[in-house]
C-alpha positions as CSV (number, residue, x, y, z in Angstrom):
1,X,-10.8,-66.7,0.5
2,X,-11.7,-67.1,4.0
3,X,-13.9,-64.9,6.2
4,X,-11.9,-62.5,7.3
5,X,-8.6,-61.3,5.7
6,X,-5.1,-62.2,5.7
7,X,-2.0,-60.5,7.4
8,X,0.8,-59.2,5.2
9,X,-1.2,-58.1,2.1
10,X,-2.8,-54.6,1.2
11,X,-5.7,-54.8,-0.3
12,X,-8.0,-52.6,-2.8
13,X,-11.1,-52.2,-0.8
14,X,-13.3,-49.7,0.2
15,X,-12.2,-48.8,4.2
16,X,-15.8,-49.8,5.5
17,X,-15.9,-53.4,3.5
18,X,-12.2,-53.8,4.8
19,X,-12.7,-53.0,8.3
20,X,-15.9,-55.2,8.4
21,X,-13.6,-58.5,6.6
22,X,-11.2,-58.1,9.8
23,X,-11.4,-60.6,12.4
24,X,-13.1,-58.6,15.9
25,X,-10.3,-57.6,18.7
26,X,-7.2,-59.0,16.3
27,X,-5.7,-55.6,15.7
28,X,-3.0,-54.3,18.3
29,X,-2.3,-51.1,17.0
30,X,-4.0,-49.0,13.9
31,X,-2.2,-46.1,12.9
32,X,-4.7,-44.2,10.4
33,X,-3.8,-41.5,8.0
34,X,-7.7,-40.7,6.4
35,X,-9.2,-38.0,4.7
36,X,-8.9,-35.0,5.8
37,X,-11.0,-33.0,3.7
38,X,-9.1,-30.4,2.3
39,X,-9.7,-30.6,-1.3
40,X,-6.2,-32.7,-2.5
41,X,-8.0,-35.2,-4.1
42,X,-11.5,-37.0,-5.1
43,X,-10.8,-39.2,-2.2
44,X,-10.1,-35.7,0.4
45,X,-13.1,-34.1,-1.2
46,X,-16.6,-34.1,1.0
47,X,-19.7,-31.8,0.2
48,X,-19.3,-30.2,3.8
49,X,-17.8,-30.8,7.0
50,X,-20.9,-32.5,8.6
51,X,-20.3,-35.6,5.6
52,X,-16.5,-35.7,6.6
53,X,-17.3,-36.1,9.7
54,X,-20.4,-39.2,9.3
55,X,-17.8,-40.4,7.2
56,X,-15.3,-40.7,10.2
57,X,-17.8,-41.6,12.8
58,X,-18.7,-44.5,10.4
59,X,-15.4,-45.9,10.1
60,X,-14.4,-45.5,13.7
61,X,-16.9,-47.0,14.7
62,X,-15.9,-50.2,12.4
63,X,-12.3,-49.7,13.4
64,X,-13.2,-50.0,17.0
65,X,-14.6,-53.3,16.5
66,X,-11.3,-54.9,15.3
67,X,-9.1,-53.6,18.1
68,X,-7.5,-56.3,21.0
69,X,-8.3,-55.4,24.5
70,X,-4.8,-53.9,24.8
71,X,-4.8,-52.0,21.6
72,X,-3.4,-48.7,20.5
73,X,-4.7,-46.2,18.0
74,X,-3.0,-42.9,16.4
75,X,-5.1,-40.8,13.9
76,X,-3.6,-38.4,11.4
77,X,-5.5,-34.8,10.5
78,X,-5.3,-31.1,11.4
79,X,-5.9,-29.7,14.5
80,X,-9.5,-28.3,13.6
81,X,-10.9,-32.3,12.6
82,X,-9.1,-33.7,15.8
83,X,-11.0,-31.5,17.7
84,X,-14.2,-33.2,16.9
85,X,-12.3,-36.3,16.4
86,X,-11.4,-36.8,19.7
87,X,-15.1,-36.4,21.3
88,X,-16.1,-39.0,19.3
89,X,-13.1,-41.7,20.5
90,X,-14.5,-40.7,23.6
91,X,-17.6,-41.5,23.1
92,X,-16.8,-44.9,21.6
93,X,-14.9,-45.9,25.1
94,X,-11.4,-45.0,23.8
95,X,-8.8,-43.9,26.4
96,X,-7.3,-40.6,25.8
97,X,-2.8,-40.5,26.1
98,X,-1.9,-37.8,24.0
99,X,-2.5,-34.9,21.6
100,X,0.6,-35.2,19.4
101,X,1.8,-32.4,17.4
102,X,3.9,-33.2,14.6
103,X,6.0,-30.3,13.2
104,X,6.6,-30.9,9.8
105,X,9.7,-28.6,8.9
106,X,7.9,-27.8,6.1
107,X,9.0,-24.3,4.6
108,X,7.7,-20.9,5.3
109,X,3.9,-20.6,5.3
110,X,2.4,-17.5,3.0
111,X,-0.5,-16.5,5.2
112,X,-0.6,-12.8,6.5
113,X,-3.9,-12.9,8.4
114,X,-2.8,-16.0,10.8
115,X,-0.1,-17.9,12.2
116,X,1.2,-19.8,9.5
117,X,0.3,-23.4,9.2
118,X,3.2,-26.0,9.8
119,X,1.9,-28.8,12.2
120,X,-0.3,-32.1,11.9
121,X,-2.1,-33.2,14.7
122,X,-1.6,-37.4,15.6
123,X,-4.1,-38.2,18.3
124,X,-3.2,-41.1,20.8
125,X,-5.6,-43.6,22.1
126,X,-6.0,-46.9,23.9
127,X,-8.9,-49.4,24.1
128,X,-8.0,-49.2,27.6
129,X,-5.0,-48.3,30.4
130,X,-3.2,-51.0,29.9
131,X,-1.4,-51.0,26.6
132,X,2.1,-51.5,25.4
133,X,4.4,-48.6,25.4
134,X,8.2,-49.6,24.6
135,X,9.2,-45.5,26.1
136,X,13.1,-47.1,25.7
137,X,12.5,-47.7,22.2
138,X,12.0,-44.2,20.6
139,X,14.3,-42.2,23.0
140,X,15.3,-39.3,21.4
141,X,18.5,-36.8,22.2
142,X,19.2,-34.8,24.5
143,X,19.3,-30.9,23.2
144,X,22.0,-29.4,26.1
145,X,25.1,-31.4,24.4
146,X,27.4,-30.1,26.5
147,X,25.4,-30.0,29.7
148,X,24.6,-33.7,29.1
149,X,28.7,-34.7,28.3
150,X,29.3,-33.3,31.7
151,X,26.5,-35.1,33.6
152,X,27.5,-38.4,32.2
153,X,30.9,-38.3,34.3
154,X,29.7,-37.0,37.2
155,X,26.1,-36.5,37.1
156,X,23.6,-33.5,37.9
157,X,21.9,-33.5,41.5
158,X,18.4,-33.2,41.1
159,X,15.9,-33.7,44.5
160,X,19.1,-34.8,46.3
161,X,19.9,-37.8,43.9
162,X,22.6,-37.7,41.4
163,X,20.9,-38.3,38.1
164,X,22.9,-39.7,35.1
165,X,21.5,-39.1,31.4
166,X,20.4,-42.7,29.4
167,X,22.7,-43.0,27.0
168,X,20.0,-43.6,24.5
169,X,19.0,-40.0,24.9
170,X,15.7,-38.8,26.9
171,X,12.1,-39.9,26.8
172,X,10.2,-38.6,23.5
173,X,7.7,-35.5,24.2
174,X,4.3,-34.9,22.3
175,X,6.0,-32.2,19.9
176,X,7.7,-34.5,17.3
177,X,10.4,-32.5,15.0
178,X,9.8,-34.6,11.7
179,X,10.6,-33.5,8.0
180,X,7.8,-33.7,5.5
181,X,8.1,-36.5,2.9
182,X,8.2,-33.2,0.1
183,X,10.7,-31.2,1.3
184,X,13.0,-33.8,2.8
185,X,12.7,-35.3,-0.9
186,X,14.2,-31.9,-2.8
187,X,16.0,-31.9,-5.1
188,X,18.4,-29.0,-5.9
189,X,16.3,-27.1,-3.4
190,X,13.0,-27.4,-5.8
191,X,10.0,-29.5,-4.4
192,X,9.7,-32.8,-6.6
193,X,6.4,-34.6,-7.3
194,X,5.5,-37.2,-4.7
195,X,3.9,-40.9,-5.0
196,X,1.0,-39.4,-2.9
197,X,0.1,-36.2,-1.9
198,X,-0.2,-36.8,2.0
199,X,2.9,-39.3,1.9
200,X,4.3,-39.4,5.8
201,X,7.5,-39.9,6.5
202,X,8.7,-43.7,7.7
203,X,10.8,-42.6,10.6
204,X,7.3,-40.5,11.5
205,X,5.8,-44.1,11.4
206,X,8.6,-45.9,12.7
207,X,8.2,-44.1,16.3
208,X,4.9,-45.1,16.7
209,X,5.2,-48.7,15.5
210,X,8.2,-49.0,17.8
211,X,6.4,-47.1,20.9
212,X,2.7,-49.2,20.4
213,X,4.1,-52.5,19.4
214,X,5.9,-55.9,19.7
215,X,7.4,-58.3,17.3
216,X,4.6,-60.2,15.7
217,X,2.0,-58.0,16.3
218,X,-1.1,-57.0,14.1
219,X,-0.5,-53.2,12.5
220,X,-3.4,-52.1,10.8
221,X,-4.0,-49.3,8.4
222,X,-7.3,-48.8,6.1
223,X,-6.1,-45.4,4.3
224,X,-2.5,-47.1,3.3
225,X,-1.4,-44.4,0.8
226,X,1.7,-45.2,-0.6
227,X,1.9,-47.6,1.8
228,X,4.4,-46.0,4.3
229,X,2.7,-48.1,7.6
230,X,3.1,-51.5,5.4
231,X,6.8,-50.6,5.0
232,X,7.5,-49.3,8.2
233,X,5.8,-52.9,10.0
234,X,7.6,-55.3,8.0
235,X,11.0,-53.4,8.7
236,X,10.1,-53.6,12.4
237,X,8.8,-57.5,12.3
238,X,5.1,-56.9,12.4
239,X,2.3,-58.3,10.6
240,X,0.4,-56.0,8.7
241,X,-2.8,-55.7,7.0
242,X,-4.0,-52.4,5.1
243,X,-5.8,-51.0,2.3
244,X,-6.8,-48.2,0.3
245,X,-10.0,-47.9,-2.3
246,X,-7.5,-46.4,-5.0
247,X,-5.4,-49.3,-7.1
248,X,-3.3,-47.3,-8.2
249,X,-1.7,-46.3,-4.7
250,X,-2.1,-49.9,-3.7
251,X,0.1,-51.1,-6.7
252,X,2.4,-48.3,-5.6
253,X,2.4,-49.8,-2.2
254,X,2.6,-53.4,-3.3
255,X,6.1,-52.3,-5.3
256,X,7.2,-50.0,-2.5
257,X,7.3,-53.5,-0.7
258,X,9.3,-55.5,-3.1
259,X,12.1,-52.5,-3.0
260,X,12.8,-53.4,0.7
């Protein structure tokens, strides 16, 4: 094997060991789905939050390392983590864009001393202010049907212009309206078990792949799951390289990949 690691394969590795085999500034866009310490799993399970969180400062600070000039990064976890999350991109030189909320759809939430829980948080950085950012390629539609049939015969006069809606529907917010993996998967309404139990949806992936990337481009991913990112790049005609410390999920993966 040489040095550093190849594209298109997911490997069983340890993130840190991974992240340290990948060539410096080669990655264009990580899209990272960790721990997020709530007890799922061995691998979600720290001692206290000051060990999840040397745990992520350790591996950012490896990911950082492997990211182009250009690159992009989204990170995965609840709102409470990102919070802390985020000061530390910061202080590693990382270019805020976006706080991304991603509503999940997912059921009715049984707490009666709090809002119900029902969002993810996916936090948006760049190495610096220029990036790639294809806005055209994950246009989403427009909600006013009817207001929006109109104004594509005639058009809607807005600061004394007549605008005309895209007909690829309008630019894509920071509140994204995604199904969870578990309940999109039900099965005469009952939840069925799942190949992992923080699987994300692939159109959830898609968007960002799409929005942060170009054809041939290096998509990275060192908490790989079920191997969702790996799926989602090869559809789109991107190089991949991921990996996950569990062989089990990577086998999963590695099949997941022969299906396509």
């Amino acid at each position: 094997m040489s040095e550093y690691l190849d594209t298109n394969n997911i490997y069983c590795m340890d993130c840190l060991d991974f992240l340290h085999r990948i060539k410096p500034k080669s990655v264009d866009l990580a899209v990272i789905d960790p721990p997020y310490n709530m007890h799922k799993a061995d691998w979600d399970t720290f001692k206290s939050h000051d060990e999840f969180l040397s745990f992520t400062r350790e591996w950012l600070n490896a990911l950082n390392n492997t990211l182009t000039d250009t690159a992009s990064l989204y990170i995965f976890n609840t709102p409470f983590n990102c919070a802390f999350i985020l000061h530390d991109l910061l202080k590693l030189g990382l270019v805020f864009q976006n706080w991304i909320t991603w509503d999940k759809r997912d059921g009715l939430g049984t707490s009666t001393k709090k809002y119900a829980n029902g969002q993810e948080t996916i936090l948006f950085f760049t190495k610096a202010e220029e990036h790639t950012f294809n806005a055209d390629d994950i246009r989403i539609p427009y909600e006013s049907t009817e207001r929006i049939a109109h104004a594509s015969k005639k058009g809607i006069i807005k600061n004394g212009k007549r605008w005309f809606p895209n007909p690829h529907g309008k630019l894509c917010g920071e509140v994204w309206h995604i199904t969870s993996e578990r309940h999109k998967n039900k099965i005469n309404g009952k939840l069925q078990k799942q190949c992992h139990a923080t699987q994300k949806p692939i159109e959830l992936i898609e968007r960002i792949i799409k929005a942060s990337s170009n054809p041939n481009d290096i998509v990275l991913d060192c908490f790989v799951g079920s191997g969702t990112t790996a799926l989602a790049a090869n559809k789109l005609n991107r190089q991949f390289i991921c990996a996950d410390s569990n062989q089990e999920f990577v086998d999963i993966s590695n099949q997941r990949l022969t299906e396509l």
